[in-house]
C-alpha positions as CSV (number, residue, x, y, z in Angstrom):
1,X,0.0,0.0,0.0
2,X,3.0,2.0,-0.4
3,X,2.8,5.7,-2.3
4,X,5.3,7.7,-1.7
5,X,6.3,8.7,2.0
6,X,4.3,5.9,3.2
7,X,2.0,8.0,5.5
8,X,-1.3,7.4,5.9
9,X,-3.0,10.0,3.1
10,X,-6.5,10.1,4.6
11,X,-5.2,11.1,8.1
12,X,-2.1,11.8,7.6
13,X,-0.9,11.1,11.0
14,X,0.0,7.0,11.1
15,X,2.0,4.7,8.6
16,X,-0.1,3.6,5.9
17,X,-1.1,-0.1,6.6
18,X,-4.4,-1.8,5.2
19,X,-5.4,-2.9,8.8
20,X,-5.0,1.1,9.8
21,X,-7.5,2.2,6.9
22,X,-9.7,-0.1,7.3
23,X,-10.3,0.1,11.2
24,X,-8.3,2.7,13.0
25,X,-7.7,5.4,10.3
26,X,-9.1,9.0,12.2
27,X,-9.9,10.7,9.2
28,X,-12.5,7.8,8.9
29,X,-14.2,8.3,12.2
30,X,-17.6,7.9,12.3
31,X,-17.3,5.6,9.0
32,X,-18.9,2.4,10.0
33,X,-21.2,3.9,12.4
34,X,-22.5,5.7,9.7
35,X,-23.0,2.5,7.3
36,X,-25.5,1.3,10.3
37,X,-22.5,-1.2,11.6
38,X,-21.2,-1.6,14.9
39,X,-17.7,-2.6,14.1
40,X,-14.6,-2.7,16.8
41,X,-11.7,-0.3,15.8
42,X,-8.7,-2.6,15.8
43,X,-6.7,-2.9,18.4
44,X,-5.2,-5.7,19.2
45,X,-5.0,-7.1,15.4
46,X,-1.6,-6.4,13.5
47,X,-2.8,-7.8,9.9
48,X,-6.5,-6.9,7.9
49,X,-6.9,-10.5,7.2
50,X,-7.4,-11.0,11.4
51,X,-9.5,-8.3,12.0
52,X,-12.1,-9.4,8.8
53,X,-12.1,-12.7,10.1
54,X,-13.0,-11.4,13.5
55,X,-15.5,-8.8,12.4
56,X,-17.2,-11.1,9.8
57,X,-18.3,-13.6,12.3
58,X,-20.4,-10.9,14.5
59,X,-22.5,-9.8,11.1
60,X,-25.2,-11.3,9.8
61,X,-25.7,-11.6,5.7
62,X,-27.3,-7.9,4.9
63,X,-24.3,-6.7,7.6
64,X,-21.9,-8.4,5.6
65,X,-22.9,-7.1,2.0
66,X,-22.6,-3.8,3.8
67,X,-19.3,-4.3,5.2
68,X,-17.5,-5.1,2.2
69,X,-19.1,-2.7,0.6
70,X,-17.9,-0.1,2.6
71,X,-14.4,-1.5,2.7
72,X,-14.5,-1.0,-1.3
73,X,-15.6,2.3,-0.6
74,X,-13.0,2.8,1.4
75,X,-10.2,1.6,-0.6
76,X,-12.0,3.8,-3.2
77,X,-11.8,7.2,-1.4
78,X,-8.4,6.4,-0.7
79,X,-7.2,6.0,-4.3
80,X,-8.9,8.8,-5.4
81,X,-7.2,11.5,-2.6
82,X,-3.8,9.4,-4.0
83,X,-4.4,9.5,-7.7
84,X,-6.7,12.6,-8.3
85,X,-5.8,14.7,-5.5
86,X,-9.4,14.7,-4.2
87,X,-10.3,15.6,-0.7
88,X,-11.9,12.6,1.3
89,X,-15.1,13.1,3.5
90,X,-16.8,10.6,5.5
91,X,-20.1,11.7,4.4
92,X,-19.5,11.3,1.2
93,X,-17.9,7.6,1.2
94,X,-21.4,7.0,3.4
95,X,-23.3,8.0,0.5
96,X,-21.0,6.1,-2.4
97,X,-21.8,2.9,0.0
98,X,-25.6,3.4,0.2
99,X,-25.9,4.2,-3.7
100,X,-23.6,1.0,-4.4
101,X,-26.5,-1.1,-2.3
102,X,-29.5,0.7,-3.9
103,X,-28.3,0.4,-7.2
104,X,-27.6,-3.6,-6.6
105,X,-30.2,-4.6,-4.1
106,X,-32.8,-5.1,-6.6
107,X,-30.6,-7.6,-8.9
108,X,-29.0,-9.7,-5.9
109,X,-32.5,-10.3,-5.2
110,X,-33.4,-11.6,-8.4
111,X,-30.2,-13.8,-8.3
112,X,-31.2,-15.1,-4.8
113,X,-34.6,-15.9,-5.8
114,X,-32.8,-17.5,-8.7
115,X,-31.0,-19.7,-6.3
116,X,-34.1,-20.3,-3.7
117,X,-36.4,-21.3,-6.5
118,X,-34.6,-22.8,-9.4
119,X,-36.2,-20.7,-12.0
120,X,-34.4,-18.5,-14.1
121,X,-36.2,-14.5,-13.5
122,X,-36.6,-12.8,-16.9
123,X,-34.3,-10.5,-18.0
124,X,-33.9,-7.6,-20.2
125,X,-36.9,-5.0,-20.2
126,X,-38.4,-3.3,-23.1
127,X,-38.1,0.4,-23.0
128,X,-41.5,2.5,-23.4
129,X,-43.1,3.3,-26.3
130,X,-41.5,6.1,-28.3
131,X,-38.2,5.2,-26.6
132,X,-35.1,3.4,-27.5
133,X,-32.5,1.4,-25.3
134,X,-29.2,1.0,-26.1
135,X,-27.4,-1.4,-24.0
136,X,-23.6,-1.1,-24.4
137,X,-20.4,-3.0,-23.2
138,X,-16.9,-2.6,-23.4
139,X,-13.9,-5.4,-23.0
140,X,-10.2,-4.9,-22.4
141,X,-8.5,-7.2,-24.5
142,X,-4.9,-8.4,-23.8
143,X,-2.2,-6.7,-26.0
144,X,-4.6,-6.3,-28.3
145,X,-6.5,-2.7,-27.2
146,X,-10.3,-2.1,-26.5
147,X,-13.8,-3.4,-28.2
148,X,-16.9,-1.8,-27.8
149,X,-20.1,-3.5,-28.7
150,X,-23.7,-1.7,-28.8
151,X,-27.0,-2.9,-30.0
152,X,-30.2,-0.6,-30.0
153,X,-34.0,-1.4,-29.0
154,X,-37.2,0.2,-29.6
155,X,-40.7,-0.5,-27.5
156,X,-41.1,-3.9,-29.1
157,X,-37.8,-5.3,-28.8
158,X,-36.7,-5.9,-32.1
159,X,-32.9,-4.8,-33.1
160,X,-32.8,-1.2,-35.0
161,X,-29.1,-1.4,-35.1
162,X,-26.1,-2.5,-33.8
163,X,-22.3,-1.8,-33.7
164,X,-19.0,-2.9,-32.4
165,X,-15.7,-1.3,-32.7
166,X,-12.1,-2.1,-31.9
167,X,-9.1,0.1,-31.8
168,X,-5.8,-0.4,-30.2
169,X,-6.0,2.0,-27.6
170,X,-4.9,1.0,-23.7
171,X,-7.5,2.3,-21.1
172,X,-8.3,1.3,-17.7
173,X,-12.2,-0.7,-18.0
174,X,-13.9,2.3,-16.6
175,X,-12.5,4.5,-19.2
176,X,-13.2,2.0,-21.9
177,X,-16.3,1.4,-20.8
178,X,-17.0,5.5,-20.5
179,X,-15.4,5.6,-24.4
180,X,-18.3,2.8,-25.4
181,X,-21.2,5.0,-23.8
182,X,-19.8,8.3,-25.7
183,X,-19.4,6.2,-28.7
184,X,-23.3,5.6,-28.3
185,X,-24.5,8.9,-27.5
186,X,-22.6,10.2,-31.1
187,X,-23.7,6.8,-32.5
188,X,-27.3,7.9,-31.5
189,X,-27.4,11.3,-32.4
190,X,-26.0,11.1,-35.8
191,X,-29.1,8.3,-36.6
192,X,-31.8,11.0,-35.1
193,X,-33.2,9.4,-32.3
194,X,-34.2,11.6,-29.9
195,X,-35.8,9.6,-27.0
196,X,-33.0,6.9,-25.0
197,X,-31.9,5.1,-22.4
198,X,-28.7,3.7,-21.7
199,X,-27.8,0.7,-19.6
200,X,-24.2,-0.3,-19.1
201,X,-22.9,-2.7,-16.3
202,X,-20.4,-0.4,-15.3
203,X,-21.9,1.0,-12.2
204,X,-19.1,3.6,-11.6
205,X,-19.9,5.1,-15.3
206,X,-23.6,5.1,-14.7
207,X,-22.9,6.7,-11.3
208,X,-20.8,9.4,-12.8
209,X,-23.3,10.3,-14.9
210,X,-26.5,10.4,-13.0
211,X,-24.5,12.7,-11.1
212,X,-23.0,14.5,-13.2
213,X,-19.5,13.9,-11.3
214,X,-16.2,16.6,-12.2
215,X,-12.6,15.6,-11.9
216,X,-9.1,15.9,-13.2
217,X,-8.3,12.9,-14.7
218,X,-9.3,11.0,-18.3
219,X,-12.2,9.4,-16.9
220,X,-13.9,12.9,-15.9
221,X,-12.9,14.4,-19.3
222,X,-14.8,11.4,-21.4
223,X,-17.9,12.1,-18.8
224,X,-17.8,15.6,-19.4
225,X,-18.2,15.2,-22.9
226,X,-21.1,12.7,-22.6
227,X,-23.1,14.7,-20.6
228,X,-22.3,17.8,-23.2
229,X,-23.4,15.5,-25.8
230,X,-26.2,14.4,-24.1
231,X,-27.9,17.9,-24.1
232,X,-28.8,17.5,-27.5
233,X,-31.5,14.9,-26.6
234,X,-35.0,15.8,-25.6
235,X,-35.0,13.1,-22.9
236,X,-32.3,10.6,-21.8
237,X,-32.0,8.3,-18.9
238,X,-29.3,6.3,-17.8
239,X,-29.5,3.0,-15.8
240,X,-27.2,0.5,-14.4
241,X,-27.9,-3.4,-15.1
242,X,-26.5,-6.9,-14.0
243,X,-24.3,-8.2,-17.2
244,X,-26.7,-11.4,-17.7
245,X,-29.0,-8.2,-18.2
246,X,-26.7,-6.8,-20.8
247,X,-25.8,-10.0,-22.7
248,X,-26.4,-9.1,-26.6
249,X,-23.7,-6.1,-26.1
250,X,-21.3,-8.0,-24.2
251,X,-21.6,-10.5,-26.5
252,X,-20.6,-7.9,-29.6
253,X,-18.0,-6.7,-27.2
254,X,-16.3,-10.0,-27.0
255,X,-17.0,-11.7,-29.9
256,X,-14.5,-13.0,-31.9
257,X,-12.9,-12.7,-34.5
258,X,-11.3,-9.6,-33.1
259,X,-10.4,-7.3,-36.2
260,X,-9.9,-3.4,-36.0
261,X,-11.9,-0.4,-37.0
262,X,-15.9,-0.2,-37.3
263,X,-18.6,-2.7,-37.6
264,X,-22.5,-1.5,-38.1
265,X,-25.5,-3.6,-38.9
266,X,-29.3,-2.6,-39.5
267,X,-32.0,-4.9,-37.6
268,X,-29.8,-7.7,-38.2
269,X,-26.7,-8.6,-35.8
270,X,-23.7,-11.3,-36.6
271,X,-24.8,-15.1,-37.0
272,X,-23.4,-15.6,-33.6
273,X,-25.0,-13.0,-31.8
274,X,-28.5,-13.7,-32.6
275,X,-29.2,-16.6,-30.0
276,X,-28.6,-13.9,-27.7
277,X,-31.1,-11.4,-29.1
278,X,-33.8,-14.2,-29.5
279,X,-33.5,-14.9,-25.8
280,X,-33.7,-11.3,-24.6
281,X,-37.1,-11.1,-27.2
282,X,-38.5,-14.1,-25.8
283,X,-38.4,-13.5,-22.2
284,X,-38.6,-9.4,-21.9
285,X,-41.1,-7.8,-19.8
């Protein structure tokens, strides 16, 4: 967890040790209390690993999804004071933990029931009338670069268009999967439509833009520009969803054979990407 001087860059008092940041760090104070846990400060733990086994048999399973949650968010906050020169506050990793849970709650549920039950729920929804969706999906692909795979849907669930695009380009996922939604919205506006929604897996994209986030780095920039873009819709929703949600995009994103430059298709998607559209037709709700 080393950075530089090896202080502590939340508090900046103590040596910068996992099992300080996680449970003893004072610039933190007040953090799990505000998550609704009661969790013990350590103490009389010298390594994380000791202290996670000791807290994670006093919580029960929602306490548990909480407390690695905020953990994440944690690690998170931390990273971003490091990287991006952001100031941390408490309240606002509080927040990034409850929005994380809200956002999710509703398809670990499904994916329980899925378990309990046996039966598979159904999956990908059909937008309203007068509305498109565009799911979209990006993949990182090893010494190769980045590819981007979109498909859009109107009211009745039939394919409009799709597209896919490689380049050889190194990003982090986020920003790749920030390049495929901006690659969207121009994809979108250039064909007229006027009335979407986007889904994307990436939950720290969609979060970004719901809330229209500002920062320094590449990732801000791309968002920036989306959400300039995005102006020249008359309405425009975006909305986070499970990847077995997302499955015709990921698909294009990952397909093979992996060749460079710019793919489209009208109504019609690849041979081997129409299983997957068939399945989302069939059992849409």
């Amino acid at each position: 967890m080393k950075h530089g001087d090896e202080t502590c860059p939340v508090c900046g008092a103590q040596t910068e040790m996992a099992v300080h940041l996680f449970g003893g760090c004072g610039g933190l104070s007040g953090f799990w209390g505000g998550v609704g846990l009661e969790i013990e400060e350590i103490g009389r733990v010298d390594w994380v690993r000791e202290w996670v086994e000791m807290v994670w048999k006093e919580l029960g399973e929602e306490e548990r999804v909480m407390f690695m949650t905020g953990c994440y968010a944690i690690w998170e906050g931390r990273n971003k004071v490091v990287f991006e020169g952001e100031r941390l506050k408490v309240a606002d990793i509080i927040k990034r933990v409850r929005d994380i849970v809200e956002e999710t709650r509703d398809s670990e549920g499904e994916r329980v029931m899925e378990m309990n039950t046996g039966v598979e729920l159904k999956g990908w929804k059909r937008p309203a009338e007068g509305v498109y969706k565009i799911n979209v999906d990006a993949g990182v692909l090893e010494a190769t670069g980045t590819r981007v795979g979109i498909v859009c849907r109107g009211a009745d669930g039939v394919v409009v268009w799709g597209m896919e695009r490689e380049e050889r380009l190194e990003m982090e996922p986020r920003e790749a999967e920030a390049m495929a939604v901006m690659l969207k919205v121009q994809e979108a506006l250039n064909r007229g439509l006027k009335k979407v929604m986007v889904e994307d897996d990436c939950l720290e994209v969609i979060e970004a833009l719901k809330n229209q986030k500002q920062g320094r780095n590449e990732f801000y920039m791309i968002i920036s520009d989306i959400l300039e873009l995005s102006c020249n819709f008359t309405s425009i929703a975006w909305s986070f969803v499970g990847r077995k949600f997302n499955r015709v995009a990921h698909g294009l994103a990952h397909a093979r054979p992996w060749r460079l430059g710019d793919r489209r298709w009208d109504a019609r998607l690849p041979e081997n990407i129409l299983n997957l559209v068939e399945y989302d037709s069939i059992n849409s709700m």
